[in-house]
SERO-4910 file (N, C-alpha, C, O; in steps of 0.05 Angstrom, whole numbers):
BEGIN
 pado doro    nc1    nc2    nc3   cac1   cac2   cac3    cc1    cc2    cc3    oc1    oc2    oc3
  Unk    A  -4277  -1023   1483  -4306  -1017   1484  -4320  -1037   1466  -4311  -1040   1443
  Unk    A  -4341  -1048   1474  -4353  -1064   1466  -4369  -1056   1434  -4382  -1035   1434
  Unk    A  -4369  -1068   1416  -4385  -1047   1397  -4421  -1046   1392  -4435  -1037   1374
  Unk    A  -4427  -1055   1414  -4454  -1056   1420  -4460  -1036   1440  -4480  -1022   1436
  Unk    A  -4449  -1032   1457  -4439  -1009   1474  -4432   -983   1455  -4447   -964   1454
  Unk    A  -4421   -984   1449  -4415   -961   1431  -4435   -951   1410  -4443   -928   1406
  Unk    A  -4442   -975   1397  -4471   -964   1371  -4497   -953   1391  -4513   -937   1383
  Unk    A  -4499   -965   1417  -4519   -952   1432  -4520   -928   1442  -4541   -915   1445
  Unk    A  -4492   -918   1451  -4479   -898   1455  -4484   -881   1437  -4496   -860   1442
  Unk    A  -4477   -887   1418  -4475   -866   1392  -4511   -858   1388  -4522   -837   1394
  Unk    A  -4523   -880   1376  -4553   -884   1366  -4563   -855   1390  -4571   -834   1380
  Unk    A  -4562   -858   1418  -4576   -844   1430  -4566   -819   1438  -4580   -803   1450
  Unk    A  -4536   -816   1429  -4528   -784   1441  -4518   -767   1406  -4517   -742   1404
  Unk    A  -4514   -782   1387  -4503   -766   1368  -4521   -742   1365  -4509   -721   1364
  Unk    A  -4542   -741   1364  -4555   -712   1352  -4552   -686   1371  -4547   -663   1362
  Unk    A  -4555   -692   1401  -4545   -681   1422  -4513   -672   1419  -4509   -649   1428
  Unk    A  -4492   -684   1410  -4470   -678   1400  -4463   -658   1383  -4450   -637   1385
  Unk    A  -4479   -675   1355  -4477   -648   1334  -4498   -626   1341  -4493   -605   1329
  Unk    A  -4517   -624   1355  -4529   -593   1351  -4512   -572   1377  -4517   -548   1379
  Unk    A  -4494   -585   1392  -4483   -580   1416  -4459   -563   1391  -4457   -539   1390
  Unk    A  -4445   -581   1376  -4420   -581   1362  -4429   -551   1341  -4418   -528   1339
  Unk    A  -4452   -564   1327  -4471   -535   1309  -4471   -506   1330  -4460   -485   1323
  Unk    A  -4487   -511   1356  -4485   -487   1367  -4462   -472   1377  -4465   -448   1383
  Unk    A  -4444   -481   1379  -4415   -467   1391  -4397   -468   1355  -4377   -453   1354
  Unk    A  -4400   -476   1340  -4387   -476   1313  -4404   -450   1294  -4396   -431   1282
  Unk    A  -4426   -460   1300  -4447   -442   1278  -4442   -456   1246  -4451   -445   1226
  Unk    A  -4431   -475   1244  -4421   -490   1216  -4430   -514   1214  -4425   -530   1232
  Unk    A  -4445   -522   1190  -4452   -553   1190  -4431   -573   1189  -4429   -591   1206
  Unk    A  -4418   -571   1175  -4392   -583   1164  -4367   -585   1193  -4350   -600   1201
  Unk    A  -4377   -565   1198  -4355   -560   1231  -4366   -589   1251  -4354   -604   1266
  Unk    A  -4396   -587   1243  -4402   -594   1267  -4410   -617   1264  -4415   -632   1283
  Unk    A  -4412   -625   1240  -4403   -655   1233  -4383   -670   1236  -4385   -693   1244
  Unk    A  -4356   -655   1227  -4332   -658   1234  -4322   -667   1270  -4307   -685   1277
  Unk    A  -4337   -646   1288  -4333   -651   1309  -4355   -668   1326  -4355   -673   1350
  Unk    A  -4372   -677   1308  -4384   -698   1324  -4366   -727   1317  -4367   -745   1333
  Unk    A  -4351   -731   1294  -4341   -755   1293  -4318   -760   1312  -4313   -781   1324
  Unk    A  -4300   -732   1312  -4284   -727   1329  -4287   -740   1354  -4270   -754   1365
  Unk    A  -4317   -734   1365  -4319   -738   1395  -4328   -760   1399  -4331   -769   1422
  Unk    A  -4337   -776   1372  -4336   -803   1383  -4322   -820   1380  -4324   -843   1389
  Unk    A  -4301   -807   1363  -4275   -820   1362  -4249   -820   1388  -4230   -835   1391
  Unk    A  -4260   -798   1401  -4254   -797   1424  -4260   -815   1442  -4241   -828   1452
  Unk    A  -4284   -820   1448  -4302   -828   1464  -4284   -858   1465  -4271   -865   1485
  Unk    A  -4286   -875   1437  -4277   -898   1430  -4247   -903   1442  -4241   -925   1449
  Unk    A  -4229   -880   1445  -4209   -881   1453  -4203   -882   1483  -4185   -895   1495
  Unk    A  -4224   -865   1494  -4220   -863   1521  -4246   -876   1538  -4252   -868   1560
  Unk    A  -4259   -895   1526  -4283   -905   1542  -4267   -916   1567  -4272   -906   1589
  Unk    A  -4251   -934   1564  -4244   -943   1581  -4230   -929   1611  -4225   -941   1632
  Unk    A  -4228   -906   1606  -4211   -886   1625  -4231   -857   1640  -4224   -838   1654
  Unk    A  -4256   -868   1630  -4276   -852   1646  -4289   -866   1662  -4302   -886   1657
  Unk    A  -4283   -852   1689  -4289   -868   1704  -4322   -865   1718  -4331   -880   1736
  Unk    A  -4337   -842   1705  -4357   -846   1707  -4386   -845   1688  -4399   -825   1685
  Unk    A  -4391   -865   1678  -4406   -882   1648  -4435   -876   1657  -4453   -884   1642
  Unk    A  -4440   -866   1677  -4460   -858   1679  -4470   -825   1673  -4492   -816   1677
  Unk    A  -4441   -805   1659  -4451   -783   1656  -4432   -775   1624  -4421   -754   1617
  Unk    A  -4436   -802   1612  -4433   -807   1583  -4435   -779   1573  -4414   -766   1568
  Unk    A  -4465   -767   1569  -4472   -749   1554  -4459   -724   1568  -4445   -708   1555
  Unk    A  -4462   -720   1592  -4440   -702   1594  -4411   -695   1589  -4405   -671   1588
  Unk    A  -4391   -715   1584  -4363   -724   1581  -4373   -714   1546  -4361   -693   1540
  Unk    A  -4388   -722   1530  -4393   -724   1503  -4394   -696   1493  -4381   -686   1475
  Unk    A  -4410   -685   1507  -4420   -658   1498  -4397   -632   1505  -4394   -609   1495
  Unk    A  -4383   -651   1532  -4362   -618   1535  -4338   -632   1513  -4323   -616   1502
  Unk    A  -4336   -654   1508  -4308   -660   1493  -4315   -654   1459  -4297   -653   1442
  Unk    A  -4336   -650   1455  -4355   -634   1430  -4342   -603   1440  -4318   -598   1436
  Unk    A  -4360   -586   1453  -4352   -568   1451  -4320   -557   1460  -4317   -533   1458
  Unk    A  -4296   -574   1470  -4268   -569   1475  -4260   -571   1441  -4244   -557   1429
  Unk    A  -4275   -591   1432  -4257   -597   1404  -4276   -566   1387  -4261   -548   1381
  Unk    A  -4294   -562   1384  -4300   -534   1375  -4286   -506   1375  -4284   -490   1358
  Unk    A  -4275   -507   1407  -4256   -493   1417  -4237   -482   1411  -4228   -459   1413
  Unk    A  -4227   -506   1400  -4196   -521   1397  -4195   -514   1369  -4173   -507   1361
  Unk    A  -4213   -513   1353  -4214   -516   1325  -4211   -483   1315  -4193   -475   1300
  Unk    A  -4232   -466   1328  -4233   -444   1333  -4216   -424   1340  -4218   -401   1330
  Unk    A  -4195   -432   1362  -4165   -427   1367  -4143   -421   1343  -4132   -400   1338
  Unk    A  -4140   -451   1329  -4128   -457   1314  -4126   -438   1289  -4105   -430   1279
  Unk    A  -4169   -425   1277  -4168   -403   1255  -4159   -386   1258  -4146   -375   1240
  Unk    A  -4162   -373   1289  -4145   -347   1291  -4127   -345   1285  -4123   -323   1276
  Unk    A  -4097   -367   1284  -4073   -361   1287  -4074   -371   1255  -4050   -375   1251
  Unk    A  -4088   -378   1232  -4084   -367   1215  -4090   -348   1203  -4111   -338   1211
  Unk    A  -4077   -337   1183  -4077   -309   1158  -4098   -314   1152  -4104   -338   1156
  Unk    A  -4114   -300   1144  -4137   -302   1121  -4128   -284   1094  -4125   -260   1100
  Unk    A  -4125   -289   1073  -4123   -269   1045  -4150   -269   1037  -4170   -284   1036
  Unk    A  -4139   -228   1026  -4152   -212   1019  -4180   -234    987  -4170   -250    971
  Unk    A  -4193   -230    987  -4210   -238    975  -4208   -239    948  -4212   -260    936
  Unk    A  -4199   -207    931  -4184   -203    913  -4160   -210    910  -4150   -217    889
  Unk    A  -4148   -210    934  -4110   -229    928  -4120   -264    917  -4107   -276    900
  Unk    A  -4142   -272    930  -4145   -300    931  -4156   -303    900  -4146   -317    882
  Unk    A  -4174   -290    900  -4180   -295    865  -4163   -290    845  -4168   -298    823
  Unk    A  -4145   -277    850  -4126   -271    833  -4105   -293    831  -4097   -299    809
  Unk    A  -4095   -306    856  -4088   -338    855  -4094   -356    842  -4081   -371    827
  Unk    A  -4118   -355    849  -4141   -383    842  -4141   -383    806  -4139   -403    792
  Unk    A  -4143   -361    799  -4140   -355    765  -4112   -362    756  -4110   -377    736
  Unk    A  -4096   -355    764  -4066   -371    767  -4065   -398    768  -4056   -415    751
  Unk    A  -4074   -400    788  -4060   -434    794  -4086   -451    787  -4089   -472    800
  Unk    A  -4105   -443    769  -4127   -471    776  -4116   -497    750  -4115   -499    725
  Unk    A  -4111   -509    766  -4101   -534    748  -4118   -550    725  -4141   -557    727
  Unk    A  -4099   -555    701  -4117   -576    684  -4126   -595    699  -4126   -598    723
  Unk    A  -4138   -616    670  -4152   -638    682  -4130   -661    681  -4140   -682    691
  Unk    A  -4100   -666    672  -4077   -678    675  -4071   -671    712  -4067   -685    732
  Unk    A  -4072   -643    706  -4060   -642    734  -4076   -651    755  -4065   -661    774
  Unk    A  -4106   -650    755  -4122   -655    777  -4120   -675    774  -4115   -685    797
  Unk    A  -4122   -701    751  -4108   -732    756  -4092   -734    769  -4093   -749    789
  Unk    A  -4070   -718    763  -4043   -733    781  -4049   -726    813  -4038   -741    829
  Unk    A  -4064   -706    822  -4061   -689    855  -4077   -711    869  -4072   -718    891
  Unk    A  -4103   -723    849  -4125   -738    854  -4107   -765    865  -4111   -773    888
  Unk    A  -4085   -780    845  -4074   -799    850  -4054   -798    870  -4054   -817    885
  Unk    A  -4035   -776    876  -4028   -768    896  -4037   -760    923  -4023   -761    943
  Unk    A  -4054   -756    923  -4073   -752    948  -4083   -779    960  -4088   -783    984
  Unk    A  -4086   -800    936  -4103   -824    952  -4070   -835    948  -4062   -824    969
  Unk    A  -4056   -842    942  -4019   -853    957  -4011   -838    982  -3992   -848    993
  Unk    A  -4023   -816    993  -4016   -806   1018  -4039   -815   1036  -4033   -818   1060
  Unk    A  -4064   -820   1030  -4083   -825   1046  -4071   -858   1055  -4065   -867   1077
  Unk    A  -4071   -867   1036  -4057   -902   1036  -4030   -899   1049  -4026   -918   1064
  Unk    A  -4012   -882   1047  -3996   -891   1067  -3995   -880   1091  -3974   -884   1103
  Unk    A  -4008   -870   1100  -4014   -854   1122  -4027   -880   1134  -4014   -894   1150
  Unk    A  -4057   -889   1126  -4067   -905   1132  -4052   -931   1143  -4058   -945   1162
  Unk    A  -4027   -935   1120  -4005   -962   1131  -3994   -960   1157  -3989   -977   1173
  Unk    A  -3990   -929   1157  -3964   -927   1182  -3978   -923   1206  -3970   -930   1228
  Unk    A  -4001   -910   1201  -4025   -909   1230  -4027   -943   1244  -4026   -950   1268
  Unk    A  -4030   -959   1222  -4035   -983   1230  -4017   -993   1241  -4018  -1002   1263
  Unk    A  -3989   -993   1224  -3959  -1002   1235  -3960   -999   1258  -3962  -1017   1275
  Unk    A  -3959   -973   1263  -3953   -960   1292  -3972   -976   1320  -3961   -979   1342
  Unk    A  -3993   -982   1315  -4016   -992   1329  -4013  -1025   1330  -4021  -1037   1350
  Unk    A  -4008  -1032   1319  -3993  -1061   1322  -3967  -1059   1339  -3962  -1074   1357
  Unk    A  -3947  -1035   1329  -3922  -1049   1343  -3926  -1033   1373  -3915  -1044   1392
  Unk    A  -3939  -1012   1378  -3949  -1003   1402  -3972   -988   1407  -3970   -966   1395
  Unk    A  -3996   -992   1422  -4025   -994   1414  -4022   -964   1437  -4036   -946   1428
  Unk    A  -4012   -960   1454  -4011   -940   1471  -3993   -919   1455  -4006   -900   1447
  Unk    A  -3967   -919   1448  -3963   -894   1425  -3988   -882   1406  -3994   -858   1403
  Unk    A  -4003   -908   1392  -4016   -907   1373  -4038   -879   1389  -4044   -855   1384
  Unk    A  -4044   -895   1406  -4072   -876   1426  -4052   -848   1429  -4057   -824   1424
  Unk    A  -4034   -857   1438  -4025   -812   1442  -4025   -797   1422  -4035   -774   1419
  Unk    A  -4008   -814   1400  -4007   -799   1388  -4032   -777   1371  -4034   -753   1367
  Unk    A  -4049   -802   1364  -4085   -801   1353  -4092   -776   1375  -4094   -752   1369
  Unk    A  -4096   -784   1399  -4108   -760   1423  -4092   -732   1424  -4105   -711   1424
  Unk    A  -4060   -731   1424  -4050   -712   1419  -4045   -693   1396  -4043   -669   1397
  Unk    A  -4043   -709   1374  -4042   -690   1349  -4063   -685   1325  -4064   -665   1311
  Unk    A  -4082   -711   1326  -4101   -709   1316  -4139   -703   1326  -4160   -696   1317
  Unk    A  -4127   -711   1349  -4144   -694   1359  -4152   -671   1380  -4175   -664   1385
  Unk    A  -4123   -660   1391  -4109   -643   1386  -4123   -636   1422  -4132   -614   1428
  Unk    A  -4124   -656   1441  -4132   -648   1466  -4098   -651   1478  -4080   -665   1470
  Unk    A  -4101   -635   1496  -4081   -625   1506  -4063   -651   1522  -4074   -671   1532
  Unk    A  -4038   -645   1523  -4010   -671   1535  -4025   -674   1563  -4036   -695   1571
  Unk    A  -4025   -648   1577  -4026   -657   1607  -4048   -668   1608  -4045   -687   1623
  Unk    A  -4080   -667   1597  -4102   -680   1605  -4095   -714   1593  -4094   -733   1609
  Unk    A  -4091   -717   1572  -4087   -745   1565  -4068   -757   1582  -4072   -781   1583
  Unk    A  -4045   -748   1599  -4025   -753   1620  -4044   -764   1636  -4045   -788   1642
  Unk    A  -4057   -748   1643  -4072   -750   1675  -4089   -777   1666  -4083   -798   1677
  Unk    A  -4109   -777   1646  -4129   -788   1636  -4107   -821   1636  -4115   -840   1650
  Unk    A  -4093   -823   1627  -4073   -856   1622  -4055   -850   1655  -4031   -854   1654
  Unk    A  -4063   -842   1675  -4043   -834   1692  -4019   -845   1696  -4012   -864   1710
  Unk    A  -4006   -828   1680  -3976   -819   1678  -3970   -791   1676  -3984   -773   1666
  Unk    A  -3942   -789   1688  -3932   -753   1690  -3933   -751   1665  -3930   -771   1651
  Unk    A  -3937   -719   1653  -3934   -707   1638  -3911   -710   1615  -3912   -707   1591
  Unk    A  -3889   -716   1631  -3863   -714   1620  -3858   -748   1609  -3848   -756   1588
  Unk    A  -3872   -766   1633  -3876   -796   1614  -3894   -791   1580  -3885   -799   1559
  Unk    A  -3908   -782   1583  -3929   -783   1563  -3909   -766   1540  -3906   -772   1516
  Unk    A  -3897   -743   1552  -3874   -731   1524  -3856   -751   1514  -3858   -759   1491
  Unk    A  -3836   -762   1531  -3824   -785   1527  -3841   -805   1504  -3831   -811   1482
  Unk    A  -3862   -812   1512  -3872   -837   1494  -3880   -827   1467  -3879   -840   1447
  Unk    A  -3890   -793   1469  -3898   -786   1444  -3871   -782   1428  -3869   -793   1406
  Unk    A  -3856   -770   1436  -3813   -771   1421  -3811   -791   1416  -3794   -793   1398
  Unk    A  -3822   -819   1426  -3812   -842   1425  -3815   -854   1395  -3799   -862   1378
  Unk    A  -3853   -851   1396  -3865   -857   1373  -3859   -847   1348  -3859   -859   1326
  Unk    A  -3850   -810   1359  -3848   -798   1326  -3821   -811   1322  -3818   -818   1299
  Unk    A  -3798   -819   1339  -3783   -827   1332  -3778   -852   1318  -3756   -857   1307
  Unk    A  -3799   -869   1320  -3803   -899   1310  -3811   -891   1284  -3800   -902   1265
  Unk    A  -3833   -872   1279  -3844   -873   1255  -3824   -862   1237  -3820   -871   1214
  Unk    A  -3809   -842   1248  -3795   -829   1229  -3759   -838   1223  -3742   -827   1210
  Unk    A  -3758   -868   1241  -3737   -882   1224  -3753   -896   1208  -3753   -889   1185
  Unk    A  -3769   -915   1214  -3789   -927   1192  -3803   -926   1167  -3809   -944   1152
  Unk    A  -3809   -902   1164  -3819   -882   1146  -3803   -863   1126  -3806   -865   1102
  Unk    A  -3787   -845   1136  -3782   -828   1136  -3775   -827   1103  -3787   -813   1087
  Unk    A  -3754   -844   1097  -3747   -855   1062  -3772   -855   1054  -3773   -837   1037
  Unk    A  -3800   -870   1057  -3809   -874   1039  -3828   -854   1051  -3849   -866   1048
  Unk    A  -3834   -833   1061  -3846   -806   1060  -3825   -787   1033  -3833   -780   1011
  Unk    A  -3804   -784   1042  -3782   -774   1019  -3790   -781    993  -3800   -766    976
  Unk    A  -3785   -805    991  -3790   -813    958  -3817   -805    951  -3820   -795    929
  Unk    A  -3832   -807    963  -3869   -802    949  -3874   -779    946  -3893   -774    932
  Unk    A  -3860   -753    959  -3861   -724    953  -3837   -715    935  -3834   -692    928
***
């Protein structure tokens, strides 16, 4: 996708996105979140829509699927009791040693995360895309199947393939950093 194409794209549908993303979220932060989402999407799959003339449409339902999706996900976690949680939080709130080190720790996982996203996308630009569509942004195997048309079971294959690349490649130096 061209990135003049894309900034025009964006310039004229983002607000339509996020108040689409706001109204099915009810959360600012949600719906911030899922507007970048969907044009991070967008960027991924411009090329595989085959009709660019109903942009804002494709935009707005792949806004509200990732809302959905997100929404799904809270249910199937726990929520603790309010009093259990404060009672934690008084426990565990860390010095200012420790919030250095989590702080420094946190940006060595963001950085190597960031390395191996890239690795991966160099040594195969189509893993790179499943995997990004499948787990991070968490739309479903069979639509991305269809969408790159290939069977279902190709697209499992390539995603096994990838975790399997990353995780001889990686795997040591994920170990050592935790």
């Amino acid at each position: 996708m061209d990135e003049i194409v894309f900034n025009d794209i964006y310039d004229k549908y983002v607000n339509p996105v996020w108040r689409t993303a706001l109204y099915y979220s009810g959360n600012q932060t949600d719906a911030e979140e899922i507007t970048q989402l969907t044009f991070i999407q967008l960027l991924i799959s411009y090329e595989t829509i085959q009709n660019k003339d109903a942009i804002e449409a494709w935009l707005l339902t792949t806004a509200r699927r990732l809302v959905y999706s997100r929404k799904r996900k809270a249910k199937l976690e726990t929520p603790m009791c309010d009093v259990e949680l404060a009672g934690r939080l008084e426990k565990e709130t860390p010095g200012s040693d420790e919030l250095i080190f989590m702080q420094e720790h946190r940006r060595k996982d963001i950085e190597f995360t960031n390395t191996m996203l890239e690795e991966l996308y160099r040594h195969n630009s189509k893993w790179y895309e499943a995997a990004v569509r499948a787990y991070a942004l968490e739309i479903p195997q069979k639509q991305i199947a269809e969408e790159m048309g290939i069977r279902l079971e190709a697209f499992q294959s390539m995603l096994f393939r990838a975790k399997k690349w990353i995780k001889t490649k990686y795997e040591a130096d994920y170990r050592e950093m935790k």
